[in-house]
N, C-alpha and C positions, 0 to 999 in steps of 0.2 A: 642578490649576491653582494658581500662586502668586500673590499680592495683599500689596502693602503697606500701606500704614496710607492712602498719597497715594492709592492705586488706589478704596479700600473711600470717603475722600473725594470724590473726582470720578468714578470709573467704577462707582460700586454697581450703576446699573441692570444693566452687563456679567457683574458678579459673581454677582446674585441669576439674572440667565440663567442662566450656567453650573450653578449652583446645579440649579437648574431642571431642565439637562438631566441631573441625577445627579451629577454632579462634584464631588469635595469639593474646598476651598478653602482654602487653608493662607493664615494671614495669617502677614506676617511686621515686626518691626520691627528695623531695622536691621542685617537680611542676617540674621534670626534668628526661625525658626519660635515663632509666641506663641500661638497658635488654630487652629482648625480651624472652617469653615463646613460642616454635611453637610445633604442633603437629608432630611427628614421622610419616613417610609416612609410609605405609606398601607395597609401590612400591620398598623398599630395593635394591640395586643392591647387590648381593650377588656375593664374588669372592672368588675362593678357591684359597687356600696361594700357592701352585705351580704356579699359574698364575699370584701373585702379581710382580713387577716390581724387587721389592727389593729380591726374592726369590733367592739365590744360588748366590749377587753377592761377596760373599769373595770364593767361589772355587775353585779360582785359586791361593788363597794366600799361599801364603809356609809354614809360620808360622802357620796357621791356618789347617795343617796336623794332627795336634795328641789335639784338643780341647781342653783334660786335662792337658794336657803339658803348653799349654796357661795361662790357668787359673790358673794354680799352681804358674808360674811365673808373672801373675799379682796380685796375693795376695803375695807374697812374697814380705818382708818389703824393705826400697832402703840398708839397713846395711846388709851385706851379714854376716850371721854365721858362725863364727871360730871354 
């Protein structure tokens, strides 16, 4: 299905239908493909955060021992108070 900028305006309800029934949605402005609408699979691959890649890779960093200690020295201003 094609939708223009006026369509996704006054026709959304039509659109998020179509949506609905699986149909991608090409927006378009002025006679010219800008977006795409696609529907959400509900085939999700679901991963829990201990098994994402990024999970634990600073635990080896030194600095990164005391977290609050971190974070207190990165809000602290670069003028050190007298």
């Amino acid at each position: 299905m094609k939708a223009t900028i006026v369509d996704l305006r006054y026709r959304m309800k039509d659109v998020l239908s179509a949506v609905e029934r699986g149909e991608t949605v090409t927006v378009t402005y002025r006679g010219k493909p800008k977006a795409q609408i696609v529907p959400i699979s509900d085939k999700r691959k679901s991963v829990k955060m201990t098994e994402h890649p990024a999970f634990g890779m600073w635990k080896d960093r030194e600095d990164m021992k005391d977290p609050s200690a971190w974070v207190r020295k990165l809000r602290r201003g670069r003028r050190f108070d007298l």
